[in-house]
C-alpha positions in Angstrom: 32.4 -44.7 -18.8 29.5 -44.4 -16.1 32.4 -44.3 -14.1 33.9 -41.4 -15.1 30.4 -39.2 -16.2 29.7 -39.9 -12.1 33.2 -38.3 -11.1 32.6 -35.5 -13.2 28.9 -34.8 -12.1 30.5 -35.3 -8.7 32.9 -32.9 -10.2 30.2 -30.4 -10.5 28.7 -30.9 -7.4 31.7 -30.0 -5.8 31.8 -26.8 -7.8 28.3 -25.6 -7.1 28.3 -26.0 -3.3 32.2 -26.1 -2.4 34.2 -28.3 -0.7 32.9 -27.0 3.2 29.3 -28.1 1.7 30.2 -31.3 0.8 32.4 -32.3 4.0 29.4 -31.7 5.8 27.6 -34.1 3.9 25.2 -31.4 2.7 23.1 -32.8 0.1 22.5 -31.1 -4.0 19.9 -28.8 -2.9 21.1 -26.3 -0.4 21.2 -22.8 -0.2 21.2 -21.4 -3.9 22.1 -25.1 -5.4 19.1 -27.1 -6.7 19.4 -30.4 -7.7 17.6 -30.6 -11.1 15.9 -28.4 -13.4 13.6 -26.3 -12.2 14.9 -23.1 -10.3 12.5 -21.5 -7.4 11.5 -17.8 -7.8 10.4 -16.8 -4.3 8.9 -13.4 -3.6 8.0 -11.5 -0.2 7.1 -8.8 2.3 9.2 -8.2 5.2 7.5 -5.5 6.5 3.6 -6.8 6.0 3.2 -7.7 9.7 -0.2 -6.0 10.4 -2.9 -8.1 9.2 -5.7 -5.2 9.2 -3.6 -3.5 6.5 -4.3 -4.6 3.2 -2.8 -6.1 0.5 -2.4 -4.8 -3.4 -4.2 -7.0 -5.4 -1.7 -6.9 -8.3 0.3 -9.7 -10.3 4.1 -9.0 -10.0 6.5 -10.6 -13.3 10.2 -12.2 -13.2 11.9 -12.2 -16.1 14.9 -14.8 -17.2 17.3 -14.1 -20.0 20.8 -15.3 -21.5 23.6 -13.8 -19.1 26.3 -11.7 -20.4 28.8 -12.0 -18.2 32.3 -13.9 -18.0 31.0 -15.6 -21.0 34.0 -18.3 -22.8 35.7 -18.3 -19.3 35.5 -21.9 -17.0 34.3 -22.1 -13.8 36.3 -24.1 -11.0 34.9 -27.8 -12.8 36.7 -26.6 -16.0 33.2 -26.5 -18.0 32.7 -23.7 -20.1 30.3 -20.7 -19.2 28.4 -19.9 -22.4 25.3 -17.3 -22.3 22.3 -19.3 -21.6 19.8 -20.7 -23.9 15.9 -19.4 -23.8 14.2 -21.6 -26.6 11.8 -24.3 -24.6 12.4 -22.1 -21.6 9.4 -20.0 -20.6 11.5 -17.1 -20.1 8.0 -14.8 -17.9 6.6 -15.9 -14.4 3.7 -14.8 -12.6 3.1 -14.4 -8.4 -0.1 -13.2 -8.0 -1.1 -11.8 -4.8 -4.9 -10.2 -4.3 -6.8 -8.5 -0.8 -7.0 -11.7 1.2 -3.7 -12.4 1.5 -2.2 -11.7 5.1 0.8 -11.8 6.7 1.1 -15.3 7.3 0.9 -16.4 3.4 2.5 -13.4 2.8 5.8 -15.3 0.8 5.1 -16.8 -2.4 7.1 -18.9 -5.2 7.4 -18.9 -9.3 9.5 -22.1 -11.0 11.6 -21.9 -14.1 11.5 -25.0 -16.2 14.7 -25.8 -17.9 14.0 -29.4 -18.6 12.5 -28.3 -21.9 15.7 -26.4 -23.2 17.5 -28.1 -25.8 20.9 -27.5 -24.6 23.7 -27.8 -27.2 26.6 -29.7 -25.5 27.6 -29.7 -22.1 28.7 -26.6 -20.0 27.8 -23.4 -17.8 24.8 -21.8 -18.9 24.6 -18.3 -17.4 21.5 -16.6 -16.8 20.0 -13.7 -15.2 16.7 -13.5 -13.3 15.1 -9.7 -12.3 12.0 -8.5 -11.2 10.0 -6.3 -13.6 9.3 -2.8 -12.1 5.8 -1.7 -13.5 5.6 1.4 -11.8 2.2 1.0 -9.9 1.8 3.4 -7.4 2.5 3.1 -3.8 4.7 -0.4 -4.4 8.2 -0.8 -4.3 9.8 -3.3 -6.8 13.0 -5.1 -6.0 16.0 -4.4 -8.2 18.3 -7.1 -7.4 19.8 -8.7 -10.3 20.1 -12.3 -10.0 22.8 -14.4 -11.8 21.8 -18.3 -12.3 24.1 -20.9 -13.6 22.6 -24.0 -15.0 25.4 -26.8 -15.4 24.8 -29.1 -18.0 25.8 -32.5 -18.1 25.7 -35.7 -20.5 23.1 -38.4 -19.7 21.8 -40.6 -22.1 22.9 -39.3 -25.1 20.9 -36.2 -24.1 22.4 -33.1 -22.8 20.4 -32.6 -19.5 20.4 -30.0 -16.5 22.1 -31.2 -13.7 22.5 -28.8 -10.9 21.3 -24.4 -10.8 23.4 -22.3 -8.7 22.4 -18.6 -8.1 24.0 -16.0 -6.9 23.0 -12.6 -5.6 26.5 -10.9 -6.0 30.1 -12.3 -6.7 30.2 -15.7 -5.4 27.8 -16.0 -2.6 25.5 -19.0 -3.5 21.5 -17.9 -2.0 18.6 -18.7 -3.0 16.3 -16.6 -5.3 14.8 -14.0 -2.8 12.8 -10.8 -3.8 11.2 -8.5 -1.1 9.0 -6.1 -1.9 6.8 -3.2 0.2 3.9 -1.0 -0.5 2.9 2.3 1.0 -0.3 3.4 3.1 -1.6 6.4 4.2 -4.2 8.2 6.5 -7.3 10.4 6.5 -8.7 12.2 9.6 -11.9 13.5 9.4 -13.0 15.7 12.1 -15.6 18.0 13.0 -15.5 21.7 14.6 -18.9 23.8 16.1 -18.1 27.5 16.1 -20.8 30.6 16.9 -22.3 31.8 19.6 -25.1 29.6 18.7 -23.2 26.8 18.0 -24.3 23.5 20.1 -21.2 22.0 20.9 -23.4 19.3 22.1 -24.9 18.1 18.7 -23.8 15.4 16.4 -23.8 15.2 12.7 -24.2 13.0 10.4 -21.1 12.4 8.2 -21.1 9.7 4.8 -18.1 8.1 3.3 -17.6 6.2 0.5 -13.9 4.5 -0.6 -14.3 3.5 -4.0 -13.1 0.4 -5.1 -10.1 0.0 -8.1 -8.0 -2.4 -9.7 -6.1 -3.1 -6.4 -8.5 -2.7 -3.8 -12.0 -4.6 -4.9 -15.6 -3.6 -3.4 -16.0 -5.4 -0.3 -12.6 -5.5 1.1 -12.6 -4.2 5.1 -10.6 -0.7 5.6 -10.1 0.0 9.5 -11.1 2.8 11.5 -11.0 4.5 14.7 -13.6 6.9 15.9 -11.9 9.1 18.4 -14.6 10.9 20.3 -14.1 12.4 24.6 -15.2 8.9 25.2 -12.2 7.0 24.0 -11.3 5.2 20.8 -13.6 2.3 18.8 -12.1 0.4 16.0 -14.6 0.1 13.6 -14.2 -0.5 9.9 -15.5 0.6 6.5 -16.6 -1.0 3.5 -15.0 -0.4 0.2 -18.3 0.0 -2.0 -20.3 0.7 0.2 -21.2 4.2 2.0 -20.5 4.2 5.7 -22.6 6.5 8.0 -21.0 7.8 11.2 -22.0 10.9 13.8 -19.7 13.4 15.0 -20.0 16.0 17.7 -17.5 19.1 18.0 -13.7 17.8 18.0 -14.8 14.5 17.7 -13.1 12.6 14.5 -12.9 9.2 12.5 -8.8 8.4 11.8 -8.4 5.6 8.9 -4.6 5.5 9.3 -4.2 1.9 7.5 -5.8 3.7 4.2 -4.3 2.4 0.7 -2.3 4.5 -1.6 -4.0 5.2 -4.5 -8.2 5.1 -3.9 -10.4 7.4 -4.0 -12.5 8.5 -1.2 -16.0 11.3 -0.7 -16.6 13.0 2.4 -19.6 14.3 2.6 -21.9 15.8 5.8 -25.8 15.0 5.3 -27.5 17.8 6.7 -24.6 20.4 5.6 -26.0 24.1 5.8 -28.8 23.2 7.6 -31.0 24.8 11.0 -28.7 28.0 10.4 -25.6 26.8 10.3 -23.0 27.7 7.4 -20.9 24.5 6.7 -17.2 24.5 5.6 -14.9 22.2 5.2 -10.8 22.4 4.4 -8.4 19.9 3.2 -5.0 19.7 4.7 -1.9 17.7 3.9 0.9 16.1 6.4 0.4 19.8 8.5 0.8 21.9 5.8 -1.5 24.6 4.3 -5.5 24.0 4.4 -7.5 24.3 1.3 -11.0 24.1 0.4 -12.3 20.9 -0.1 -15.7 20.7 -1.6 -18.0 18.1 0.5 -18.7 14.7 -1.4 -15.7 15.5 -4.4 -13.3 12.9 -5.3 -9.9 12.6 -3.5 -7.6 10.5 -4.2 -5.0 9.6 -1.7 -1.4 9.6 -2.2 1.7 9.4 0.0 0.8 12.3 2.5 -1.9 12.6 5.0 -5.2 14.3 4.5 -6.6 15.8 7.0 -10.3 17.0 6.5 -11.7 19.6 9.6 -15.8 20.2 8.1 -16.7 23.5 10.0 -20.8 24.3 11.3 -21.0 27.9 12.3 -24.1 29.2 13.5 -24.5 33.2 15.1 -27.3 34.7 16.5 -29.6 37.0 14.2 -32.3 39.0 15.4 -35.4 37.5 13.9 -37.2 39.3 10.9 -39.8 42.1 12.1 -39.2 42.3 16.0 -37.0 45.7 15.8 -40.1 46.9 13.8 -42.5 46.1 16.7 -40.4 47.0 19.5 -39.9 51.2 17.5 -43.4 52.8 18.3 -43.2 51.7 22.5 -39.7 52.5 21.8 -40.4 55.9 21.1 -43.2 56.3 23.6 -41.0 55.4 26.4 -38.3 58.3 25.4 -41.0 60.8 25.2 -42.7 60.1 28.8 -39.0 59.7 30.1 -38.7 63.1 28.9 -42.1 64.4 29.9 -41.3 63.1 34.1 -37.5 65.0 33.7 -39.1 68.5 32.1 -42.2 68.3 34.6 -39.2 67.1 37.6 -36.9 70.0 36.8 -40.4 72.3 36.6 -41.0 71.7 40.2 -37.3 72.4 41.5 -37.9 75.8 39.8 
């Protein structure tokens, strides 16, 4: 009897990795075959490679449920494929992922325990595994649909899981692999001096403020570059906390590493002040400029905002001096005409 139960688990084996596998002496756990109960969720970022960028703080959810699919058919070891059983199983998994997490612990795993399952007899048991897509902004779910086949075995007098085979599409045995992405944006923030009494020389004081959310927390680093005729300094701002920075005409700060999704103010601090009149416009990816009211709420989205705060500043004549100047004004025209009518007197 053990005899034959070993054949038959061998049996299986031979099913979930194929014959190549087991020429080469590859052992039960390979490449979509696990070797027990427990199946390995694992979740990634291909493209996270920048470090300063980043990440979502946000909990991402993989679902399991019965499979639906070539159900009362048998696979290659002649067991039965019957849609898969979900009481004892913990059918919802959690990855969560917060700000700190960086490119090199960017990959991640969930497990599904099927030891707890009380499996009816032996057989197939198909399931399918997907990521759930809850539609936060800026991130990019994966929509693969996994199939997993649990094969179910006699031991004991128990009905146990012996092997899990999944499987991306058709027949190609892979491990569990979701990759995900999110988005990021920019703002440019630059200053223009206009006027024939505009110093071109002066520099301003600007304020910003990112403010923090469900997915980027207070205190999390946002890089920046100050572009100025000098060169370029990487600096960084605080989310949280206001960050105070100078700019002189067509100077600007670029945060091109900006999340998708928070809301930043803008504001200059002595705006409409020593004579000037200070505007500012808001401009998206190149397109059409707007007004943008100094120290409002933005919030960014996909496109680029590009923010250009205008100081004009013209020359005025000061209040009272063309009053002064009138009366010697008009004395000079009348003794410029006096000498030309006493001039023209003597020629007669």
């Amino acid at each position: 009897m053990k005899k034959q139960k070993l054949l038959f688990a061998t049996a299986i084996l031979v099913t979930a990795l194929g014959t190549g596998s087991m020429s080469q002496n590859v052992k039960a756990e390979t490449a979509g075959v696990t070797d027990g109960a427990k199946l390995i969720v694992t979740k990634t970022f291909p493209d996270y490679v920048d470090s300063s960028i980043l990440m979502p703080k946000l909990n991402y959810k993989f679902q399991i449920t019965a499979g639906d699919t070539g159900i009362g058919m048998k696979d290659k070891s002649g067991l039965e494929i019957i849609s898969g059983v979900t009481a004892g199983l913990t059918t919802e998994q959690t990855i969560a992922y917060d700000n700190s997490v960086k490119p090199s612990n960017k990959s991640k795993t969930a497990t599904f325990d099927f030891s707890k399952v009380s499996f009816p007899n032996v057989g197939v048991y198909r399931y399918n595994v997907i990521e759930v897509d809850e539609h936060v902004e800026g991130i990019t779910y994966d929509t693969k649909k996994w199939t997993v086949d649990v094969y179910v075995v006699e031991e004991g007098g128990k009905f146990i899981p012996k092997y899990i085979v999944s499987t991306e599409s058709g027949t190609d045995k892979k491990s569990i692999l979701f990759n995900n992405s999110f988005k990021t944006t920019s703002l440019k923030v630059q200053k223009k001096v206009t006027g024939i009494a505009g110093d071109k020389k002066q520099a301003f004081k600007f304020k910003l403020l990112l403010v923090g959310n469900d997915y980027f927390v207070d205190g999390q680093e946002v890089a920046l570059t100050k572009i100025t005729t000098g060169g370029k300094e990487s600096l960084s701002a605080i989310i949280g906390q206001e960050y105070t920075f100078e700019l002189k005409d067509n100077e600007q700060v670029l945060l091109d590493k900006l999340p998708v999704g928070i809301t930043y103010k803008i504001d200059e601090i002595d705006k409409n002040k020593d004579n000037y009149k200070t505007q500012a416009t808001l401009t998206k990816d190149g397109g059409k400029s707007v007004d943008y009211t100094l120290n409002a709420d933005k919030k960014t989205d996909f496109t680029a905002d590009t923010i250009v705060v205008t100081n004009t500043r013209d020359i005025q004549v000061p209040t009272g001096v063309v009053g002064t100047l009138a009366p010697f004004v008009a004395l000079s025209i009348v003794a410029i005409g006096g000498v030309l009518y006493i001039t023209k007197r003597k020629k007669a």
